[in-house]
Every structure is written in C-alpha cells, then in structure tokens.
N, C-alpha and C positions, 0 to 999 in steps of 0.2 A: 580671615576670621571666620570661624562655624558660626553655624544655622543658629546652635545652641547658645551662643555667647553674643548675637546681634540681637537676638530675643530677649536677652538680661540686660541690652544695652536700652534697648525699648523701652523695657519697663521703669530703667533706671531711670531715662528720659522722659518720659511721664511726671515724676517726680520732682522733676529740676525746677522750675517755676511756681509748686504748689506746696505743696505741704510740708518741707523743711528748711526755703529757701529766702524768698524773698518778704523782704517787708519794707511796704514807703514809708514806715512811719518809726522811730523809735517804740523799744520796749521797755516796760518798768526796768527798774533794774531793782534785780534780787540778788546784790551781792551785800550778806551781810558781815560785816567789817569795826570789829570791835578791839583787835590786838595794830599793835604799833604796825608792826611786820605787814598785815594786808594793808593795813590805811598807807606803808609806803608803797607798796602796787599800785593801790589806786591813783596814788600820787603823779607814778612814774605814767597812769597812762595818762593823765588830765593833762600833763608836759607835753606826750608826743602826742597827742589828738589830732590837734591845730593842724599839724605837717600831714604830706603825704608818704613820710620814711617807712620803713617796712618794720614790720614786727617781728621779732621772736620769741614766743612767751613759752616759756621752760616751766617743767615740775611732774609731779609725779602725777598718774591716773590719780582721776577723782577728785581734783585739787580747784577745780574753776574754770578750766583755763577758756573757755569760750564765753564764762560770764565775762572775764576781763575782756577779751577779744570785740564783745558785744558792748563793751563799755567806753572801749576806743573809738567804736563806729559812730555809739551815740555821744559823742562829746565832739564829736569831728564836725568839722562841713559840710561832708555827707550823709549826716544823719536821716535827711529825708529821701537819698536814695538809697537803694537795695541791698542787702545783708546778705551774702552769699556766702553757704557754707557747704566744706567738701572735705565728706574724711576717707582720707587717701588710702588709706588699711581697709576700707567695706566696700574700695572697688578692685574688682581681679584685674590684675598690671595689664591685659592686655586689652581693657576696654578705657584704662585711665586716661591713655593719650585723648581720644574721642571726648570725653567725658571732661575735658579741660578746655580741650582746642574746637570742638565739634567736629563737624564731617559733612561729607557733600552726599547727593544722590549717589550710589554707583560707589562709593570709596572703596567697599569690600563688601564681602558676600554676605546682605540682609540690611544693606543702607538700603530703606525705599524710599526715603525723602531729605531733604536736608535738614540740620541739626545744629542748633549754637549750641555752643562749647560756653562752660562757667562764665571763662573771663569774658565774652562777649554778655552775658547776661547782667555780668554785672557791673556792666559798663558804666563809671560814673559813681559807682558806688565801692563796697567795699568786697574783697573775695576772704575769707577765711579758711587755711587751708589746715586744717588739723590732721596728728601723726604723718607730718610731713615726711618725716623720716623714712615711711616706708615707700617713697616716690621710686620707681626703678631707677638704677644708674642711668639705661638709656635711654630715659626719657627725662631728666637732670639738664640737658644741655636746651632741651628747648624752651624749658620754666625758666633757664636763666637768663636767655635771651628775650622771652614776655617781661622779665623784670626789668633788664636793662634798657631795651630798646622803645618796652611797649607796643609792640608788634608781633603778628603771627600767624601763620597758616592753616585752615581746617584742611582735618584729612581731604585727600582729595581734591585740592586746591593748591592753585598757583596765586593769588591774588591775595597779598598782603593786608591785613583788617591792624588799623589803629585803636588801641582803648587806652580809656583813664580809670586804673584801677589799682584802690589803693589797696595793696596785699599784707595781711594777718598772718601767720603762720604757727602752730605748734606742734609741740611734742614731748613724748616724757622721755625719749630718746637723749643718749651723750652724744649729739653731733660730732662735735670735736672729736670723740675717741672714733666715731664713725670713718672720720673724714681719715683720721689716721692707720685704719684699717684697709682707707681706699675702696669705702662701700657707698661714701657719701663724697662727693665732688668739693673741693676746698672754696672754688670760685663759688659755687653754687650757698655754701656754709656763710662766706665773709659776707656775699648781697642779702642776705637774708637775718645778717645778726647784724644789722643797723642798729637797729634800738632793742637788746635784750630787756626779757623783764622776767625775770621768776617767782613764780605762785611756790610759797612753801607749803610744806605739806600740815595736814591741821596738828599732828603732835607737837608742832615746833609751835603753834600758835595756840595753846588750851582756852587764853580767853573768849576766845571764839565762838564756844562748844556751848555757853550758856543762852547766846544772843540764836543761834544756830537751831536750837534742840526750840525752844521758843517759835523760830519760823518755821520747820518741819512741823511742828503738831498745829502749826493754825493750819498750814496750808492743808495735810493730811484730813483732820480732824474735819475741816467743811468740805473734804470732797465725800467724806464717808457721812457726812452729816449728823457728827458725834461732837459730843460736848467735852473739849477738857479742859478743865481749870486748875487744878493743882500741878504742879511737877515737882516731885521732892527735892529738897537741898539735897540729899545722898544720892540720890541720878546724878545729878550735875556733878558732881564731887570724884564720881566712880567713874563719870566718864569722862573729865577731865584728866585723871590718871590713864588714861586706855592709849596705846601706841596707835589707832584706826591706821593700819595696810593700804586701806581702801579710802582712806579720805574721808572726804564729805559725803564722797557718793555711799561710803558702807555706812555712816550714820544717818543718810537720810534713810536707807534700806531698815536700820535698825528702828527708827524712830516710826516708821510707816508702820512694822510688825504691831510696835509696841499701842501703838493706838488701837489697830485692828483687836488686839487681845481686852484692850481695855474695859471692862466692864463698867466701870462708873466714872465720874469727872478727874477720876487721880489718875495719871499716868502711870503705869503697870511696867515695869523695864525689871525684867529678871537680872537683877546684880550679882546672886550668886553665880550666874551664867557664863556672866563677865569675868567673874574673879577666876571661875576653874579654865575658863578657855586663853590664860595667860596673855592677856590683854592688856594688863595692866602697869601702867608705868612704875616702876619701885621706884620715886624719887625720895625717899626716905635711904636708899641705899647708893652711895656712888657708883659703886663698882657692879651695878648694872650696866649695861649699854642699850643705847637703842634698837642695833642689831640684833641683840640677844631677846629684847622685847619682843620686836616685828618676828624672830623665829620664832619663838611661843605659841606667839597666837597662829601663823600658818602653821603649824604645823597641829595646834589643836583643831583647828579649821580640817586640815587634810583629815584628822583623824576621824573627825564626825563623819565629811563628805567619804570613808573607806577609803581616802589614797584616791578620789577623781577629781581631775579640775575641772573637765569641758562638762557641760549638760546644765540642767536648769537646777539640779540636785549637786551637782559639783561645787567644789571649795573656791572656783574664782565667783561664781554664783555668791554663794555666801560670803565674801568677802566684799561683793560689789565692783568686781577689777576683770579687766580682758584675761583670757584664759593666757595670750602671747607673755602678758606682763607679772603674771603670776610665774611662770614658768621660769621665765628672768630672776625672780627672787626668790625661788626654789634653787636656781645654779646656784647665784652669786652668795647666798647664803649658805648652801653646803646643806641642805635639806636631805638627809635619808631614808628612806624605806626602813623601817626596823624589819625583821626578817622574820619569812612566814608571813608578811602582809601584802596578799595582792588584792586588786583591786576587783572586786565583785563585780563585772564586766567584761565583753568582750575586747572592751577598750584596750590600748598599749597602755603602760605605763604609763604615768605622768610623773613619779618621780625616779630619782635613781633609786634601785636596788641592790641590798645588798644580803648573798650573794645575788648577781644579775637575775632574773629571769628569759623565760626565754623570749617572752613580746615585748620585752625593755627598748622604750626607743625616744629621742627626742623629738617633739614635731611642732 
C-alpha cells in the first residue's frame, strides 16, 4: 500500500467513531410516509427489527434507503448501541479491506498504530453497509464469512476477533443481474437477501410529495431563519405530476432553492420551469411511459448542464444523483448527444455521441 493511500486511510480513520458514525442513542425519525407503498416499508422493517436477520434494502438513489436502515436499528434491541455506517463506493477498493476489518501496526507501508476495522466498532450494534454492490469481488469471500461465521482477522493479524453485529446492507444496484454477470458472488447475494425490502421510488408514490414538500420548507426555512407559510395548491399539484430521476433527494435539492429564492411567506417554486424541463408526468395521456418521462427530464437537465454530469454545475448535480448512477440511466435509456453538441470543457464526454467525438469515452 503507498504513502499516499495510508495517509487517506488516516484520515478516513479519524472519522470512523466521530462525525458519521456512531450514535448510543436513537434518532428522530424523519421518514415521512403517507402513501400505502412506504407505510408497507415501514411495515416490513417493524417485522424484521426484533431479529438479528440481515437486510437488503433495494431502490433507486435518493429514495431513503438509510432512513429505513436507521429505522430497523431503532426499532431493534440494539437501539441503544452504535449505528454504524459505511458507503462502500467513497472508499478506494484498496483501503476498503482495512476500513471493514482494521489492521495491526506494521500491516503495510504507513500502518503506525493499530486500527479497528467497522465491524469491531460496531460490536453489539448495528453495521450499515450502503452501495454494497460496489464491494470488490476479492474482497466478497471475507464479508461472507464475517456474516456467516461472525469472525475475522485485521490485516496483519493471525488472532481471530468474535463480534455481534447485526448487518444492514444497500444498494440501487440489480444484484441478481450482477451475480449473473459473475461481478457479484451468488453465496455472498443469497446471505445478504435474507429479508429484502424495497424503497420505491417517489413517482410511484405522488402522495408523498404533499406531506414531504411540508417537511423540506420547515426544516429549510428555520435553518435559513425564514418564514413560510403559504404553499400553493398548484406546487403540490405540478409536482405531483413530475417523474423526480432524483427522488426525494432532487426535491429536497429543489425545495431548499425554492425557499432560498423566496421573498415573502409564499413559497416561490418556478412551475413553468418544471413544465419546459419535461418533468412532468402526462397522466392525462396513457401512451406516455415512465421511461419516456425520466428521458425528458435528463436530458433537459443535460441540456441546461451543456452535456456535463460530473462537477457542482453538472446535470447529476442538478438532478441530485451520483454522477456513476446518472450515467447508468443515460445507457439504459439510449440518451444521445444531438450533433454539434460538445461539452464546454476539458472534460470527456458524458454522453454518447453522435457522430463520436474524439474524447468520447465512458468512465
């Protein structure tokens, strides 16, 4: 392991016990749940709580999935121990092993002290392991053996550590088509989809959007220390029809702007904004589809952002969604480049071109 990647490991480490991790205490819960569809979520976790079974909570980015996750822990037995959570996509694969299992003094080049690893931290409590999906293959066989056995070695170490730790797991990943690819281990799939539970995404649930839009501007509105009291029936109405790509996270994104802009107690949300950026659900029309919805609005999204996704000014930005999982629904969608349009940047491409260019690349 480099100099350079024991020093990300450090800092990573630093972090582990403080500021995103641990909590003895339950937290509120802010899952607001007003369509049938979430209240049987909530359903399914208050069933598995009790148990120590493993989770697998499925759905698209921006859908929850760690409010539910947080929702199992506090309904469990181990409410009053430790909340541990690890997203496996924001650690580089070659510090993730360490970062699960710890490491001893001396393991490799820039260990100076010893180090617990997650599952020891959250010994007795819960681990939450979000975009599991992107776990290496070879590092697959030893998570399945911390599940199975409960056991497991820090780098650098012969001396086997026992823990009790009940494990969380998600992703917006198709495991199954994963496993059928032979990118994700079938054993590793089956122990981990003990108790599935899928968050739909909010177009499938619009009652949602009115209890929702209500909790964003309080929350919002007292941290900016702004007053709102109105929200027109046509917001709610306009954004009940909206397909949101991004879930809850692109309407809390959207509802935060909207305060910010607001000048008086009425909630300000540019609806024509909404209508031209094809956003909008035509449920007045059958022969719409969802897909044809969700393309509209990316690709009015790409047009604003010039054709970039990655940056603070890019279209997964403005959508609220990892740049990885945008890119995903620019394939599977069949998103095009109209022609003549590059992207005002150094940048490669982000979508296909057509004809190609010559920095056309996927990454």
């Amino acid at each position: 392991m480099s100099m350079e990647a024991a020093r990300e490991l450090t800092s990573v480490s630093r972090r582990t016990c403080t500021e995103e991790n641990v909590r003895s205490a339950p937290i509120p819960n802010e899952i607001v749940a007003a369509s049938i569809a979430l209240r049987r979520v909530l359903g399914q976790a208050e069933v598995v709580a009790p148990t120590d079974a493993v989770v697998l909570i499925q759905g698209e980015t921006g859908t929850g999935k760690e409010l539910v996750a947080r929702e199992v822990h506090n309904l469990s037995s181990r409410r009053q121990r430790p909340f541990i959570k690890l997203n496996c996509a924001a650690i580089p694969a070659d510090l993730l092993e360490s970062e699960l299992f710890g490491h001893e003094r001396g393991a490799f080049t820039g260990a100076v002290g010893q180090r617990l690893g997650r599952f020891e931290v959250a010994n007795g409590g819960t681990l939450f392991l979000d975009e599991v999906g992107e776990i290496p293959l070879e590092l697959q066989p030893k998570l399945l053996r911390v599940l199975q056995e409960e056991e497991f070695e820090r780098l650098g170490s012969s001396r086997t550590i026992k823990v009790d730790v009940r494990v969380i797991a998600a992703t917006n990943r198709n495991l199954l088509r994963m496993v059928q690819e032979e990118r994700f281990r079938d054993d590793l799939y089956y122990r981990l989809n003990v108790f599935p539970i899928h968050v739909p995404p909010l177009r499938e649930r619009p009652e949602d959007i009115p209890a929702l839009v209500q909790h964003f501007v309080d929350r919002f509105a007292r941290r900016m220390n702004r007053s709102i009291e109105v929200i027109p029936n046509e917001v709610i109405e306009t954004m009940q029809r909206c397909a949101w790509p991004g879930n809850v996270r692109e309407l809390a994104n959207l509802i935060e702007r909207a305060v910010i802009l607001s000048a008086g107690p009425t909630l300000d949300i540019p609806i024509a904004e909404l209508e031209q950026s094809g956003s909008l659900v035509a449920r007045r029309n059958g022969t719409v589809t969802l897909a044809q919805i969700e393309r509209a609005r990316i690709v009015a999204v790409l047009e604003e952002a010039n054709w970039l996704i990655a940056g603070p000014r890019g279209a997964a930005a403005r959508l609220g969604m990892k740049r990885t999982t945008l890119q995903s629904l620019i394939k599977r969608l069949e998103i095009m480049r109209p022609v003549g349009r590059y992207a005002a940047s150094a940048e490669p491409c982000v979508a296909p071109c057509h004809p190609p260019c010559p920095s056309h690349q996927w990454s």
